[in-house]
BABASE-453647 format. One line per 2 residues: number of its first residue (from 0); for each residue x, y, z of C-alpha. Coordinates in steps of 0.5 Angstrom, whole numbers, always signed. Example, Ala and Ser with C-alpha at 12.3 -4.5 7.8 and 13.67 -1.06 7.14 Angstrom:
2
0 = +25:-9:+16 ~ +27:-2:+14
REM end
This chain:
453
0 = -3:-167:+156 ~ -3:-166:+148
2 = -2:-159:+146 ~ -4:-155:+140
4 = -2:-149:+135 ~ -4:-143:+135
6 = -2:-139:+129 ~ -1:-131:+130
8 = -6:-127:+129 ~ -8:-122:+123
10 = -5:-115:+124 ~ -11:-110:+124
12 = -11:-102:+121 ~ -7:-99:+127
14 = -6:-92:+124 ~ -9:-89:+117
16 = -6:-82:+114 ~ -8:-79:+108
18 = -4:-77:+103 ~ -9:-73:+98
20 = -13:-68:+98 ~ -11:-64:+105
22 = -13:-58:+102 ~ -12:-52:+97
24 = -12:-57:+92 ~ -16:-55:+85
26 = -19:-61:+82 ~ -24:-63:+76
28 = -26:-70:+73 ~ -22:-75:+75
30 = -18:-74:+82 ~ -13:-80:+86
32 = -15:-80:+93 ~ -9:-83:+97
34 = -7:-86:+103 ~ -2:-90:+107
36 = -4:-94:+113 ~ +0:-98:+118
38 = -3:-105:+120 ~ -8:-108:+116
40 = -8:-113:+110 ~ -10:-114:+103
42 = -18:-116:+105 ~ -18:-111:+110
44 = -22:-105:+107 ~ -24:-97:+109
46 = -29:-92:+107 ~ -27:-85:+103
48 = -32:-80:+106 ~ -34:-73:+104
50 = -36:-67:+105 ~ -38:-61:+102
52 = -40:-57:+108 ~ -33:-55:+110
54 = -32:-62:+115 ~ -38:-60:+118
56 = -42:-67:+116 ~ -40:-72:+111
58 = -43:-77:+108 ~ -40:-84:+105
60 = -36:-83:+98 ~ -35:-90:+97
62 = -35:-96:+102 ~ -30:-103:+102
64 = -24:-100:+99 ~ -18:-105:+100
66 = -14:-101:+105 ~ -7:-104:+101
68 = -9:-100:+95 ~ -7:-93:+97
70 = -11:-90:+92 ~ -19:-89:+90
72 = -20:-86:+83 ~ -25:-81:+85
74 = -30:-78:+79 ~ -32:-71:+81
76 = -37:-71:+75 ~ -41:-65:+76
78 = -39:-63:+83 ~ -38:-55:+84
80 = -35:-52:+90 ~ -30:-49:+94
82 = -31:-52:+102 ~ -30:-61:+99
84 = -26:-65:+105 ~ -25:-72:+105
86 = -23:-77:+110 ~ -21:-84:+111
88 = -24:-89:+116 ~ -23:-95:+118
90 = -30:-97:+119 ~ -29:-103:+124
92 = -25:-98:+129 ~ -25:-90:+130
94 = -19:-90:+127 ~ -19:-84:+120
96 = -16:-78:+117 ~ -18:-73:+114
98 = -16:-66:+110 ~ -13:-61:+114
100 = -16:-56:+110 ~ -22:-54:+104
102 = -21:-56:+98 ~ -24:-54:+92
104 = -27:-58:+85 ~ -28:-54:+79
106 = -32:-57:+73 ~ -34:-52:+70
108 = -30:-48:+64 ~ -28:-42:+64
110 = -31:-36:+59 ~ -28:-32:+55
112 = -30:-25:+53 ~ -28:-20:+47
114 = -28:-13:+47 ~ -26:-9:+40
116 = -25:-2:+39 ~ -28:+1:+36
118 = -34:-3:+39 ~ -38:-3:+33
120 = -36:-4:+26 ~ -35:+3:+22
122 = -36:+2:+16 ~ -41:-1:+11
124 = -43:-9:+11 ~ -40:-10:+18
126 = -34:-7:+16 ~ -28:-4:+20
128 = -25:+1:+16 ~ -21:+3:+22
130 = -16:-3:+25 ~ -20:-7:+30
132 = -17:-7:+37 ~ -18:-15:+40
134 = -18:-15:+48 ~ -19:-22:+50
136 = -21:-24:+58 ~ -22:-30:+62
138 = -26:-31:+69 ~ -27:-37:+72
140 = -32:-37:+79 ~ -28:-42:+83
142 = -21:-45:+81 ~ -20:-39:+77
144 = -16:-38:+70 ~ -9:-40:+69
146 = -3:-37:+68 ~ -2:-36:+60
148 = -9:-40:+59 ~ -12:-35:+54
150 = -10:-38:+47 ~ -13:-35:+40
152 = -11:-37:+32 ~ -13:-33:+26
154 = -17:-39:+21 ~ -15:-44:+23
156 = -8:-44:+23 ~ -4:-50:+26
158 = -2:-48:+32 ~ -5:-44:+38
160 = -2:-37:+41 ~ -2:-35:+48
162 = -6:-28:+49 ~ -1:-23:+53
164 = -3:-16:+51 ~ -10:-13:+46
166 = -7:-14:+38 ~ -9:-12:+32
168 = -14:-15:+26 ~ -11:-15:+19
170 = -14:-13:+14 ~ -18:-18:+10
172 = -25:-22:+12 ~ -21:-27:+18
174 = -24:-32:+23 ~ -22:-31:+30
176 = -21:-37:+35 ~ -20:-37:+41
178 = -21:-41:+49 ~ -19:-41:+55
180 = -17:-45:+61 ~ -18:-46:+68
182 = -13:-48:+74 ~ -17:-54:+76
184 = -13:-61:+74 ~ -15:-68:+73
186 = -11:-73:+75 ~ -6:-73:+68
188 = -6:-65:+68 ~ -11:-64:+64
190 = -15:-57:+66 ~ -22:-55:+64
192 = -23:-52:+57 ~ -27:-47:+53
194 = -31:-49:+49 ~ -28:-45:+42
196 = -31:-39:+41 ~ -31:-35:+34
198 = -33:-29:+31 ~ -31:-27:+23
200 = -27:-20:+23 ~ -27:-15:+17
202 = -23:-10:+16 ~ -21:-6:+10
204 = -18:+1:+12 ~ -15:+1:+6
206 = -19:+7:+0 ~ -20:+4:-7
208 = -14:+7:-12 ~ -15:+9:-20
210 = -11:+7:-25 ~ -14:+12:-32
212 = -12:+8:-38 ~ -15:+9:-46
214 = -16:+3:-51 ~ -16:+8:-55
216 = -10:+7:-60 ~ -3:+12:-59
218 = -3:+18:-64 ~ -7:+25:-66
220 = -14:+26:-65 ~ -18:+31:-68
222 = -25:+35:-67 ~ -30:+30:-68
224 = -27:+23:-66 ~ -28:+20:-60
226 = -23:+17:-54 ~ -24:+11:-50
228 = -22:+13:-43 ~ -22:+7:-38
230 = -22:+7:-30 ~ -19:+2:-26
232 = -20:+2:-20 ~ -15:-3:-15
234 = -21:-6:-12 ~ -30:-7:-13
236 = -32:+0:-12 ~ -39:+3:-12
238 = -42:+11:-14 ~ -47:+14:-12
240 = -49:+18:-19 ~ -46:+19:-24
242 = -39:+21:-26 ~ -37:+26:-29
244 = -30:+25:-33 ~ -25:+32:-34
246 = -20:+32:-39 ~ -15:+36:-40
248 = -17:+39:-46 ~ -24:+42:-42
250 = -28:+36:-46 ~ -32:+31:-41
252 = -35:+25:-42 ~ -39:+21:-37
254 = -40:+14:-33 ~ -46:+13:-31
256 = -48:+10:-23 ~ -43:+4:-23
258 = -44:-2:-17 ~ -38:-6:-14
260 = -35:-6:-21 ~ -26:-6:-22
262 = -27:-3:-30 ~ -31:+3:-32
264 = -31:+7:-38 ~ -33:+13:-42
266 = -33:+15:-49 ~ -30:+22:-51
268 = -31:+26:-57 ~ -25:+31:-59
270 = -29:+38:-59 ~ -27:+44:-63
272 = -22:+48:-60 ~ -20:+43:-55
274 = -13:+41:-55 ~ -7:+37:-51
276 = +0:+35:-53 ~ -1:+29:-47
278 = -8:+27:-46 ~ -10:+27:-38
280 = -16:+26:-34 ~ -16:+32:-30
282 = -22:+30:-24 ~ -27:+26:-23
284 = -33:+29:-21 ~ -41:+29:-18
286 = -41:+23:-14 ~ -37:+19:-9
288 = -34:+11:-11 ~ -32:+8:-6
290 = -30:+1:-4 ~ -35:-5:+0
292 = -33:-3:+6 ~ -35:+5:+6
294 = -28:+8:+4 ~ -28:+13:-1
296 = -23:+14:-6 ~ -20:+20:-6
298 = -21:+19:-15 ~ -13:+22:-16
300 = -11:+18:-23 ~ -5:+14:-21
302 = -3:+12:-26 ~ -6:+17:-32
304 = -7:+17:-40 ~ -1:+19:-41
306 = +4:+15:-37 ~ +3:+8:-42
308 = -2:+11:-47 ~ +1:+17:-50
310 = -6:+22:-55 ~ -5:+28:-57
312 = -11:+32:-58 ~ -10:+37:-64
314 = -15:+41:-67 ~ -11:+47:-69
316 = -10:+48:-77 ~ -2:+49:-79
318 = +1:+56:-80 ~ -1:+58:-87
320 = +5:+59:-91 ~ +7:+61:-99
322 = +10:+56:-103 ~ +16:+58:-106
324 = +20:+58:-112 ~ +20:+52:-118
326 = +25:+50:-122 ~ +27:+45:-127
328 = +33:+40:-129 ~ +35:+44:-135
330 = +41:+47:-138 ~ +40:+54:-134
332 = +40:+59:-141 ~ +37:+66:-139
334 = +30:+66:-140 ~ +29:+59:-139
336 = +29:+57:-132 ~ +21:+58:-131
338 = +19:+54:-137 ~ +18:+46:-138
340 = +21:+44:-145 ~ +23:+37:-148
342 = +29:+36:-144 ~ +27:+37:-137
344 = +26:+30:-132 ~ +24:+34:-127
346 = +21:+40:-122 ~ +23:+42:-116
348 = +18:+46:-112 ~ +20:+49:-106
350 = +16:+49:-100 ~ +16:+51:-93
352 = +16:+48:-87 ~ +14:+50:-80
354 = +18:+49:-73 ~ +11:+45:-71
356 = +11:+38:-68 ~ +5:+37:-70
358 = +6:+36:-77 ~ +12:+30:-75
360 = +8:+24:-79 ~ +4:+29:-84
362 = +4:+30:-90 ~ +5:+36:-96
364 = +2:+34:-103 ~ +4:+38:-108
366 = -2:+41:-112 ~ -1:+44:-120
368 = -6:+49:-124 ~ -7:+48:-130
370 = -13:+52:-132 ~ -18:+48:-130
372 = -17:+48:-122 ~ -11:+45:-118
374 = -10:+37:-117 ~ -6:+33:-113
376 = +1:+31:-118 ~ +6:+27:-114
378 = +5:+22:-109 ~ +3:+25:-101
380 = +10:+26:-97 ~ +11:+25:-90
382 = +13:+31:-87 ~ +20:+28:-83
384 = +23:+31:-76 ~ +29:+33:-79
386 = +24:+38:-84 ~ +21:+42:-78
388 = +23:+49:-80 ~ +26:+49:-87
390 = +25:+50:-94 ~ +24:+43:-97
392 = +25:+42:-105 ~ +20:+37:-107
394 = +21:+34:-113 ~ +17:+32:-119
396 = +19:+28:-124 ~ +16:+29:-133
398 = +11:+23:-132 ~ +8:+26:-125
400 = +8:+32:-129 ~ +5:+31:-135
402 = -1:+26:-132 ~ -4:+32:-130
404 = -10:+33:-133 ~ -10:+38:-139
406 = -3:+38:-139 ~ -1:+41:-147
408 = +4:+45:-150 ~ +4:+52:-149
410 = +0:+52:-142 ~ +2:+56:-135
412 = +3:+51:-130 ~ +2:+54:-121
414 = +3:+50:-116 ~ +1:+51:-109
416 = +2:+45:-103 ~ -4:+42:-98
418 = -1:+41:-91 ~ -4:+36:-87
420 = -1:+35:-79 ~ -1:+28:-76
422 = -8:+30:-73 ~ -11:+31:-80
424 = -11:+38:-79 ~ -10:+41:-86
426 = -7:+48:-89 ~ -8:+50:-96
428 = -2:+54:-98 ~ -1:+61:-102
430 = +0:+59:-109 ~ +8:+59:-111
432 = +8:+66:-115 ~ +13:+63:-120
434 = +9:+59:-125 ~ +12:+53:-130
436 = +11:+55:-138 ~ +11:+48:-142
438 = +14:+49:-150 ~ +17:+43:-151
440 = +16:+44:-160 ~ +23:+45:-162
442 = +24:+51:-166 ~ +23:+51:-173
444 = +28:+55:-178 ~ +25:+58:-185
446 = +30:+58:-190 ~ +26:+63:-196
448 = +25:+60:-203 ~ +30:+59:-208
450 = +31:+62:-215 ~ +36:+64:-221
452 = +39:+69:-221
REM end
C-alpha cells in the first residue's frame, strides 16, 4: 500500500501580550499600540478593542491586524478622557490582553491665563506708570501641564523663555508672547500646545524732564528787548493751560496750552528794574505737562539758561562820576598847561572808571563844548577789564580836536564823557572843571617907529 506526505501543520496564536498602553499612559494624536504574541504567522491577524468605560465594555478599534506586526499606529483624534483601556484578541480563539489599568488621552491644550498688577492700567491711553507685574498660569483638565511648559517672549524675539517666577514689563510699547504646554505625548514626543496668545504692554514710569535753553544770543540785554526763552522737554509732553514762565529778574512771559509737543517757547521782554547777572527760569507755574502716559513732570529746568546761554539783564545805569583833568603834549611853561597852542599833538582827558563788571565791553566817548553844546570828539572806546577801578587818560590828537565843529582861536573848550555799559545803559559825566583855551597866533613884537636924532 502507498503512502502520502503530510507536512506540519501551521502554528496557531498560543498567547498574546500587550506592551502598550497597560495604563497610566498620557497620550494625545498619534500613539503605537504594541504587542507580542507566541504562535501565529504573517496572515494571522488580531483585533485592537477599545474601551472608554474603564473595561467595562469594548468595542472594536480596528480588526484584521497582522498579529506579526507587533504595533498599530493608532489616531486619537478627538478623543478626551481618562477611563481608555485596549485589548488584544485573537478573534478565532478566546486568547486576549488587555491594560492592567486606565489610561488617559488628551487632545486638548492647555490655557494660559495672565494676571498684572496693577490689575488695570494706571495711567492715561492704557498706560501703566507703575512696572507691571506678569503672572502667567497654566491648567489643563486631563493630562495636566508640563513641568517648565509655560514659555513666553518679548516682540518676537528668537528664542522662547521658560516661565518659573511673575516678572517685570520694561518700559516702553512691547508685545508679550506667551504658551503653554500639556503632558500628553504623541508618538515622537510631541505635547498639546497653546495656541499663542498676546497682548501689547505699555509701560512708562518715567516723568518727562526740562531742559531751559534761549535762541536768544549770549551778551547784556536791557529794559525793552526781548529774550526767547525755550523749553525742551525729554519726551512728547501735554499742558492743561497755559504756562506761566518766571525768570529770575521777577519778568515772565507765557506759553500757551501745548499738546504732545518736545519744544515750546515764550518770548520775554526785559522791564524796567528787572536785573540778573545769569538769566534762569525760576518756576513754571499755572498748569501740569505731562507726558502721554499721565506722568507729570515736576518742571524743575535741568539744565537752565545759564548753564550753556549765559545773558545778563542789566537796566542799572553806571555810577555817576566827574571827568578829571585835561592836558596837553606841550612843553610845560607856567601858565600854559591848560591852553591848546600851535605846537600841541595832543590832549589828554582824564576820566574815571568804575570797579563795575557791567561796563567790560562798553564804551567811554569823550565829548567837547565849545559853546554850541557838547559833541562827540574822538572815536568811542571800549571800556577793557583791566580799567575797572582806575582813572583812564583819553587821548585826543590836533586833528579830532580841531574838527570839533566851531573850533577857532580864542575859544575855551569843556570836556565831559558818556559811559555806556555793555547792556546799553548810559551815564552822562560832570563835566571835567578844567577847560582847554585855544591860542595858536604866535605873539607879535612892535618895535615903535624910527627917526633922527
Amino acid at each position: 500500500m502507498g503512502g502520502f506526505f503530510v507536512p506540519n501543520a501551521q502554528a496557531a496564536i498560543t498567547n498574546l501580550t500587550l506592551t502598550d498602553p497597560l495604563g497610566s499612559e498620557e497620550w494625545r494624536g498619534t500613539q503605537n499600540i504594541t504587542w507580542t504574541q507566541i504562535g501565529g504567522v504573517s496572515g494571522d491577524v488580531v483585533s485592537i478593542l477599545l474601551s472608554t468605560d474603564g473595561g467595562l465594555n469594548y468595542n472594536n478599534l480596528v480588526t484584521g491586524v497582522d498579529v506579526t506586526l507587533g504595533t498599530y499606529p493608532w489616531t486619537t483624534g478627538t478623543l478626551n478622557g481618562s477611563t481608555y483601556k485596549i485589548k488584544i484578541a485573537d478573534p478565532a480563539t478566546t486568547i486576549a490582553f488587555e491594560s492592567a489599568s486606565n489610561f488617559l488621552v488628551d487632545n486638548t491644550a492647555p490655557v494660559t491665563t495672565i494676571a498684572l498688577a496693577p490689575i488695570a492700567p494706571d495711567g492715561l491711553g492704557s498706560w501703566y506708570i507703575t512696572v507691571p507685574t506678569i503672572t502667567l498660569s497654566c491648567s489643563d483638565a486631563l493630562s495636566g501641564c508640563l513641568a517648565g511648559g509655560i514659555k513666553y517672549r518679548w516682540d518676537g524675539v528668537p528664542g522662547w523663555n521658560t516661565y518659573t517666577v511673575p516678572f517685570v514689563a520694561p518700559q516702553g510699547i512691547h508685545i508679550l508672547e506667551w504658551y503653554s504646554e500639556d503632558q500628553a505625548e504623541d508618538a515622537l514626543g510631541a505635547h498639546n500646545v497653546e495656541t499663542v496668545q498676546t497682548q501689547i504692554i505699555k509701560v512708562d514710569t518715567l516723568a518727562p524732564t526740562v531742559a531751559v535753553t534761549s535762541t536768544t544770543f549770549p551778551g547784556a540785554y536791557n529794559a525793552g528787548e526781548a529774550i526767547n526763552v525755550t523749553l525742551t522737554f525729554s519726551e512728547a509732553a501735554s499742558s492743561t493751560a497755559p504756562l506761566l514762565v518766571t525768570l529770575d529778574t521777577g519778568g515772565t512771559c507765557s506759553i500757551p496750552t501745548f499738546s504732545n509737543q518736545t519744544i515750546v517757547s515764550c518770548s520775554y521782554t526785559v522791564g524796567a528794574g528787572e536785573n540778573s547777572s545769569g538769566l534762569i527760569v525760576s518756576s513754571l507755574t499755572g498748569a501740569t505737562v505731562e507726558d502721554i502716559a499721565g506722568n507729570d513732570s515736576t518742571l524743575i529746568p535741568t539744565p537752565n539758561i545759564d548753564t550753556t546761554f549765559p545773558i545778563v539783564i542789566d537796566t542799572i545805569a553806571p555810577s555817576a562820576f566827574i571827568v578829571g583833568g585835561v592836558n596837553t603834549t606841550s612843553i610845560p611853561l607856567p601858565g600854559v598847561a591848560s591852553y591848546w597852542n600851535g605846537t600841541d599833538a595832543d590832549a589828554f582827558v582824564l576820566v574815571p572808571i568804575a570797579n563795575d563788571s557791567s561796563l567790560v565791553g562798553g564804551t567811554m566817548q569823550l565829548q567837547a563844548n565849545v559853546g554850541a553844546g557838547y559833541v562827540n570828539v574822538g572815536p568811542a572806546n571800549e571800556i577793557l577789564v583791566t580799567e575797572l577801578g582806575f582813572n583812564i587818560s583819553y587821548p585826543l590828537t590836533d586833528a579830532q580836536l580841531e574838527a570839533i565843529p566851531g573850533f577857532s582861536d580864542g575859544d575855551s573848550i569843556t570836556f565831559t564823557a558818556i559811559i555806556t555799559d555793555r547792556a546799553g545803559n548810559v551815564t552822562t559825566g560832570t563835566p571835567s572843571a578844567t577847560a582847554l583855551t585855544v591860542d595858536q597866533t604866535v605873539p607879535s613884537v612892535d618895535a615903535g617907529t624910527d627917526k633922527i636924532v
